[in-house]
C-alpha positions as CSV (number, residue, x, y, z in Angstrom):
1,X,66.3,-27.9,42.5
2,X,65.7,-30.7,40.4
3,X,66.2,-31.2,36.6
4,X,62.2,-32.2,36.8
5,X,61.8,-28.4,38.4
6,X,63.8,-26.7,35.7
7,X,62.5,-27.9,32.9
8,X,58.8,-27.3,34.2
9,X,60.8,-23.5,35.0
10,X,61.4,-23.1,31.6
11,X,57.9,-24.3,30.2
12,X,56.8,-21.4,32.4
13,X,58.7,-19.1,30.4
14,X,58.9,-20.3,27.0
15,X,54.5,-20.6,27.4
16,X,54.5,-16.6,28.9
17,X,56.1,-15.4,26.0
18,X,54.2,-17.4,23.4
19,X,50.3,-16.4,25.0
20,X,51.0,-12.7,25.5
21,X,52.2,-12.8,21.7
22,X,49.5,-14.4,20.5
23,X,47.3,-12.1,22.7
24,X,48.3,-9.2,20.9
25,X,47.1,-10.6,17.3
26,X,43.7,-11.5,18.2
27,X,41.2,-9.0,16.9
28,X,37.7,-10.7,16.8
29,X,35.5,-12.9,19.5
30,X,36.2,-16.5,17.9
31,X,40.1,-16.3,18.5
32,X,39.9,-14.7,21.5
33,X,37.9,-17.7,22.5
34,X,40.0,-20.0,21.2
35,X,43.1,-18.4,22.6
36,X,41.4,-18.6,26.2
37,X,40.9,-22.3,25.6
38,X,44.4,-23.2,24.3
39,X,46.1,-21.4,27.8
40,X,43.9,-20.7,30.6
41,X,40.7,-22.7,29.7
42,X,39.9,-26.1,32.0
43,X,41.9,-28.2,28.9
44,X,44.6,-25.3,28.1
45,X,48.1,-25.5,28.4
46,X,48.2,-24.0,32.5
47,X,46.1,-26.3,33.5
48,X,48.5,-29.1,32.0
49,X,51.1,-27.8,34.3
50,X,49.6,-27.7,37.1
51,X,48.5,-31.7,36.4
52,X,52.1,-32.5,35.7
53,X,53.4,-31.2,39.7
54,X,52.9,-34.6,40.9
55,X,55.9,-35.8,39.0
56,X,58.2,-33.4,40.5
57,X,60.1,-34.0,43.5
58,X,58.0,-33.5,46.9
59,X,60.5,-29.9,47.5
60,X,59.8,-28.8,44.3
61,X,56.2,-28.4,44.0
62,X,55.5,-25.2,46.1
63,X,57.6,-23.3,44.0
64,X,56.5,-24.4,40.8
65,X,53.0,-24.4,41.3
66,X,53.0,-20.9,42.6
67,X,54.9,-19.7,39.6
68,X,52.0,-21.9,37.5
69,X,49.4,-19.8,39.3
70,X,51.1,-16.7,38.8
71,X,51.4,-17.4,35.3
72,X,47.8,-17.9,35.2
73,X,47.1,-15.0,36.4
74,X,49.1,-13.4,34.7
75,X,47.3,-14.5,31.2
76,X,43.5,-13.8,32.7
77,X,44.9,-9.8,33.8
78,X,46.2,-9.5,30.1
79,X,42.9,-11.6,28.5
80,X,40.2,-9.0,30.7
81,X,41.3,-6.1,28.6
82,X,41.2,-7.5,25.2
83,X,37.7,-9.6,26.4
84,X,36.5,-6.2,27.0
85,X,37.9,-4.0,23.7
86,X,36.6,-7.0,21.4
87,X,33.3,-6.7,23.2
88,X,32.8,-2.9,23.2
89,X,33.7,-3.2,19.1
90,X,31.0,-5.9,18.6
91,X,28.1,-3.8,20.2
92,X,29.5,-0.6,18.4
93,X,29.2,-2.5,15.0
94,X,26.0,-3.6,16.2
95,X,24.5,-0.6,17.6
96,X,25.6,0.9,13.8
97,X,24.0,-2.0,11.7
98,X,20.7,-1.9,14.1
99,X,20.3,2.0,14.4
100,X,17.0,4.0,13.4
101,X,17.4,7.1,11.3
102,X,15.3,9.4,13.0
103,X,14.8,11.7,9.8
104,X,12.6,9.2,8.1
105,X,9.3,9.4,8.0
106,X,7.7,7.2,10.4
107,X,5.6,4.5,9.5
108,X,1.9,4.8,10.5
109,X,0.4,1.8,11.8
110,X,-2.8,0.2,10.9
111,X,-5.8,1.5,13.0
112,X,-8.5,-0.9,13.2
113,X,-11.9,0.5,12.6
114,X,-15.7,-1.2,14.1
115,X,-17.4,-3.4,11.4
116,X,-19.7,-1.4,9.7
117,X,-22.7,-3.4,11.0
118,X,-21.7,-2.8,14.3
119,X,-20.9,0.9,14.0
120,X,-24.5,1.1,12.7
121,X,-25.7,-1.1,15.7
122,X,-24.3,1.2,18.0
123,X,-25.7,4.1,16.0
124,X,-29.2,2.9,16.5
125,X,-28.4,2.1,20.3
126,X,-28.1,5.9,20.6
127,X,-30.8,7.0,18.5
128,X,-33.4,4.8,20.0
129,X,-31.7,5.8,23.5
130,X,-32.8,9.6,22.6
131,X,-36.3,7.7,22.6
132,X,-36.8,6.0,25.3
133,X,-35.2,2.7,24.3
134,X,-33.5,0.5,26.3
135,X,-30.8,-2.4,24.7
136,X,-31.5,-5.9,25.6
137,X,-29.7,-9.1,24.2
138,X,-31.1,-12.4,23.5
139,X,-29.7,-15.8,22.7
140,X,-29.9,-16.8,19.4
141,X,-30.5,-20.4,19.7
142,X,-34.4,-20.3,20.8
143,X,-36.9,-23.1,21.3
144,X,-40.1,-23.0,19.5
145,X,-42.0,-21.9,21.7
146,X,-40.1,-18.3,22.3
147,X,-39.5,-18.0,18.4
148,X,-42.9,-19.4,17.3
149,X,-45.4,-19.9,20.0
150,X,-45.7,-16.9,22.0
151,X,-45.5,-14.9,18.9
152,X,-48.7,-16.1,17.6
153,X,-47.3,-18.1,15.1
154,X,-49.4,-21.8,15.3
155,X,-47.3,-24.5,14.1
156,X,-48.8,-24.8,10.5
157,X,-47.1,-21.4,9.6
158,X,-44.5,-21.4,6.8
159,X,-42.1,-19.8,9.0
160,X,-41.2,-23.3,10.7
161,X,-41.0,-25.5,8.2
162,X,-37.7,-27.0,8.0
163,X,-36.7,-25.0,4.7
164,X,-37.1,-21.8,6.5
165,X,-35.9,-22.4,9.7
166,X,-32.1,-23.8,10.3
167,X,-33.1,-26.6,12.9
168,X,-30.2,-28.0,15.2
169,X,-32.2,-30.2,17.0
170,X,-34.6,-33.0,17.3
171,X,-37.3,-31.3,14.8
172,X,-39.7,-32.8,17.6
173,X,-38.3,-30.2,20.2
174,X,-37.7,-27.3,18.3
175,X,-34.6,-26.0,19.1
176,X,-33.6,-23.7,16.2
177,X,-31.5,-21.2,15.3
178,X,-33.9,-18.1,16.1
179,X,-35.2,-16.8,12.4
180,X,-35.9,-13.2,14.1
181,X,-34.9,-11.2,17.3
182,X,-38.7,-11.2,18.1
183,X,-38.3,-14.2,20.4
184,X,-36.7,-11.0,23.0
185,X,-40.6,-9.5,22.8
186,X,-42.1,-12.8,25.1
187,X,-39.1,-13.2,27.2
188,X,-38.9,-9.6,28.1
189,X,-42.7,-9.1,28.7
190,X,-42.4,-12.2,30.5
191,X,-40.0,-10.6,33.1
192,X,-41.2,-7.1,33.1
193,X,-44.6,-5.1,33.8
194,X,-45.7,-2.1,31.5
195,X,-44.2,0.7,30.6
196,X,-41.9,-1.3,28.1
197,X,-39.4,0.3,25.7
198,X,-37.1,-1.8,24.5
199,X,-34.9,-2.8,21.2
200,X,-33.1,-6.0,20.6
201,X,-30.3,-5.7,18.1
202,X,-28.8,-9.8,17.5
203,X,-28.2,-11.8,14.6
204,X,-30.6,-13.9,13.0
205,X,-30.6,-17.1,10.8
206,X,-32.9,-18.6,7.7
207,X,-32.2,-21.0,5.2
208,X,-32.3,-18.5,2.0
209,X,-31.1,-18.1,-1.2
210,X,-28.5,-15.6,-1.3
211,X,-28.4,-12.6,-3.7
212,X,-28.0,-8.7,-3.7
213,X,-30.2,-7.8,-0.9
214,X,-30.5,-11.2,1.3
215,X,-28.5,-13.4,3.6
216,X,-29.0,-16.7,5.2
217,X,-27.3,-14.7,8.2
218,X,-28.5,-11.5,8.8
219,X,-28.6,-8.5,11.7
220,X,-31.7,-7.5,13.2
221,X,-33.3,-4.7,15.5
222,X,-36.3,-5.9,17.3
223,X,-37.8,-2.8,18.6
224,X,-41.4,-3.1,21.3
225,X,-43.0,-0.8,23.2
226,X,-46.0,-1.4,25.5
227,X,-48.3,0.8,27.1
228,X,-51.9,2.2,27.9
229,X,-52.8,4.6,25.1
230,X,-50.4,3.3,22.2
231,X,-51.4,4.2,18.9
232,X,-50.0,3.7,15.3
233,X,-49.1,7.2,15.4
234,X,-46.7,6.8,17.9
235,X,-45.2,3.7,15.8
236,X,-45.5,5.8,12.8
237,X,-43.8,8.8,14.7
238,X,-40.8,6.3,15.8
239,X,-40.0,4.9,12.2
240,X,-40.4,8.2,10.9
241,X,-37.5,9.7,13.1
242,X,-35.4,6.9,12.9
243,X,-35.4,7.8,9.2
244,X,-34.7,11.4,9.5
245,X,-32.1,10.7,11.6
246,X,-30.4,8.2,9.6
247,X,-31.1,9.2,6.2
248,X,-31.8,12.4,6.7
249,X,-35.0,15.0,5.9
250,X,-34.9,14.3,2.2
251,X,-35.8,10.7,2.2
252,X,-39.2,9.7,1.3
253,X,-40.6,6.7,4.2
254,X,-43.5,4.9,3.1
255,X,-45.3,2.6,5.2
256,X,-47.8,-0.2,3.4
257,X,-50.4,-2.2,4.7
258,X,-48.8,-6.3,5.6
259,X,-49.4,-9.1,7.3
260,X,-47.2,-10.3,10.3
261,X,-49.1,-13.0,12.8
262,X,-47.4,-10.9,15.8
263,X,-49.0,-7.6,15.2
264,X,-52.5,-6.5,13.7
265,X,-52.6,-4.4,11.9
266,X,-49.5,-5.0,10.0
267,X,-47.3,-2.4,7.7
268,X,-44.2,-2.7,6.1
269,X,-41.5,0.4,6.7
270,X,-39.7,1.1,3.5
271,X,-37.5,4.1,2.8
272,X,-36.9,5.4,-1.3
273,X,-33.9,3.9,-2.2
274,X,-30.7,6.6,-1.7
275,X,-28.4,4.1,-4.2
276,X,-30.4,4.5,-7.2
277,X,-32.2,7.7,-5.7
278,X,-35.4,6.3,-5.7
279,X,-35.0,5.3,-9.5
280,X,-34.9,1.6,-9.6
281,X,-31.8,-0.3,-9.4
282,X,-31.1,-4.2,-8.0
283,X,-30.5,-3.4,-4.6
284,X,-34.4,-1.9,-4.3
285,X,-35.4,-4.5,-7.1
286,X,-36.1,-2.0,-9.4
287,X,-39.1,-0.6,-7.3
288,X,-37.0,2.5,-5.9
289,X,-38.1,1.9,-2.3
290,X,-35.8,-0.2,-0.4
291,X,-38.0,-2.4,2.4
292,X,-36.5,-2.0,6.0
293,X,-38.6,-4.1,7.9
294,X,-41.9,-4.7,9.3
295,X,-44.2,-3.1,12.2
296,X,-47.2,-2.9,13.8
297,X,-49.3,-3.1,17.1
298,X,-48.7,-6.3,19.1
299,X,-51.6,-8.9,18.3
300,X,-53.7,-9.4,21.5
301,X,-53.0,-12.8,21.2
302,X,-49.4,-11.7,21.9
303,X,-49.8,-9.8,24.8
304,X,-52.5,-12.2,26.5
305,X,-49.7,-15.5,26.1
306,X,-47.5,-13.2,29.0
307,X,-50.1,-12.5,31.3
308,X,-50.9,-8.9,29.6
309,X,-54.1,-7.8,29.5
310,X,-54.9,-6.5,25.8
311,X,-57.8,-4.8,27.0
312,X,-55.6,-2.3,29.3
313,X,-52.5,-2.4,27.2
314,X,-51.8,-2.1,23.4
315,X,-47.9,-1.9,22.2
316,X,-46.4,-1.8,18.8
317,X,-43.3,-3.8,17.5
318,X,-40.6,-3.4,14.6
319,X,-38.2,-5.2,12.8
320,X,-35.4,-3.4,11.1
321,X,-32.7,-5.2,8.9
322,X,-29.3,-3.4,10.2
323,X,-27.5,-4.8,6.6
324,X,-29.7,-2.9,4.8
325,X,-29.8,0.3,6.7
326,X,-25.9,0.0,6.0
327,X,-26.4,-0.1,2.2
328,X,-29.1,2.6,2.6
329,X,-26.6,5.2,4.1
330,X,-23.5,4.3,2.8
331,X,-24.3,3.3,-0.9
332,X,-23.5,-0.4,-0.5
333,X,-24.8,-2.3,-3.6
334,X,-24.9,-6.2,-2.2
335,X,-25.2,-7.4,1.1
336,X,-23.3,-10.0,0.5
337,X,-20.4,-7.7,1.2
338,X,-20.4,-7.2,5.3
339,X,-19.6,-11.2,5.6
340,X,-17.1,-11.4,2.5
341,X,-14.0,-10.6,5.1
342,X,-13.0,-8.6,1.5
343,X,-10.4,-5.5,3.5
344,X,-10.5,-3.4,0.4
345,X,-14.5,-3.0,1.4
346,X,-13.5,-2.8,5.2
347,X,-11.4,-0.7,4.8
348,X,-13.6,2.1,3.1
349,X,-15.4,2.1,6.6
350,X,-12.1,3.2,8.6
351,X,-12.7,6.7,8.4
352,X,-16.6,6.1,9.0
353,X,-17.5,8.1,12.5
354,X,-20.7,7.0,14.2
């Protein structure tokens, strides 16, 4: 054996020695790593030795690079162990920082609730289901001649002048932002033959000042129904149970002689106002009747643009404001409230069931 081969020998030793004591005083993840990369790591001190066999003697190097390897592994069997331990403490420290005391209360997460506009849209789905009614759904940007011209509105009527109607178009072609869910009464007739019995709940759009009781953007019920034999009492008999059943048998529904070019004759459907109890407050402008909407029979000009024959059929048609009908039920005082995105008021409608 050479004097090369003894003093590697010795290395062997002294280096045994030295990493199984420092082994013994590492207690935490960071010096265990660093003790893995001072001895057995690709830089550490075995690898070294096994580098260093090519200066010993061409005899010597079995031996001494099976003792290396042995050393080796050696170090990883007594590293395992503590890896583990070190490990096993970590995740029971974590495991007690990250636990969940189960005696607590539990927190209860937010529930959502509908809008109230659309809770009361889906109300009036039902009701007007009980009736008859079908649901249908329109678009809400119309051309003229669905939101003006089939409706018997000619095109001198206020309703489309540009300070009315929200126009995002060519004013030439008429392509507006639909100022009522009415536009639903043409296209539907247009597609369907009598018996008719539909409602159109959709939003709807004018250019209006805002205040307690009006929106530039607003929720509407279009209601028609077409038949032989329809009367105003059967329109009358309609609004009146919509009321009962929204309002209940206490409130007062009054219906008033109007004028609305897609019916004649013409009435406006108001209910006494349950906020100020029919005394007079801002909501119902002091009058103590809060307007819902307008009704009447369809004009015959109406049903002869579709193809109808207004000698054989007669219908009647509604429009109900759904904002309002909210503030009627549920006491609100300004409809500007429904789009203020405000989650105090929301949040008052969260136990609402419709």
């Amino acid at each position: 054996m050479t004097d090369g081969s003894h003093g590697l020998s010795a290395r062997i030793n002294e280096v045994r020695e030295q990493a199984i004591e420092e082994l013994k005083s590492v207690s935490d993840g960071e010096t265990l790593r660093d003790w893995e990369r001072k001895w057995i790591g690709p830089k550490g001190e075995i690898t070294s030795m096994l580098r260093s066999l090519g200066s010993l003697a061409k005899e010597d190097r079995p031996a001494a690079g099976r003792d290396a390897q042995a050393l080796r592994s050696k170090l990883e069997a007594a590293f395992t162990p503590v890896q583990e331990l070190i490990e096993r403490q970590q995740m029971e420290r974590r495991l007690a920082e990250e636990s969940i005391d189960v005696t607590l209360p539990g927190r209860r997460p937010d529930i959502g609730a509908a809008h109230p506009i659309s809770a009361m849209i889906d109300e009036l789905i039902e009701i007007f289901a009980h009736l008859g009614f079908q649901a249908v759904f329109g678009p809400e940007v119309e051309t003229g001649r669905y939101n003006f011209d089939l409706l018997n509105i000619p095109a001198d009527h206020p309703a489309r002048d540009v300070w009315d109607t929200i126009i995002i178009d060519d004013p030439a072609a008429e392509i507006v932002m639909r100022t009522h869910t009415s536009p639903m009464q043409a296209r539907t007739m247009e597609r369907l033959d009598p018996p008719i019995r539909v409602i159109v709940p959709g939003r709807s759009y004018r250019y209006e000042a805002q205040d307690a009781s009006h929106e530039w953007m607003f929720t509407q019920l279009e209601g028609l129904a077409v038949d032989t034999n329809i009367t105003m009492t059967d329109l009358k008999g309609v609004l009146q149970e919509l009321a009962r059943q929204l309002f209940g048998p206490e409130r007062r529904v009054r219906l008033r002689c109007d004028f609305f070019p897609f019916v004649e004759p013409g009435v406006d459907f108001a209910v006494d106002c349950a906020i100020c109890n029919g005394k007079g407050c801002r909501v119902c402008k002091h009058s103590g009747w809060l307007e819902m909407g307008g009704a009447g029979m369809v004009h015959p000009n109406v049903l002869r643009g579709v193809g109808y024959d207004p000698e054989k059929y007669t219908g009647f048609a509604f429009g109900l404001g759904f904002e309002r009908l909210v503030m009627m039920k549920y006491g609100v005082d300004d409809i500007r409230a429904f789009n203020g995105n405000d989650l105090r008021f929301l949040k008052k409608f969260a136990t609402v069931t419709i």
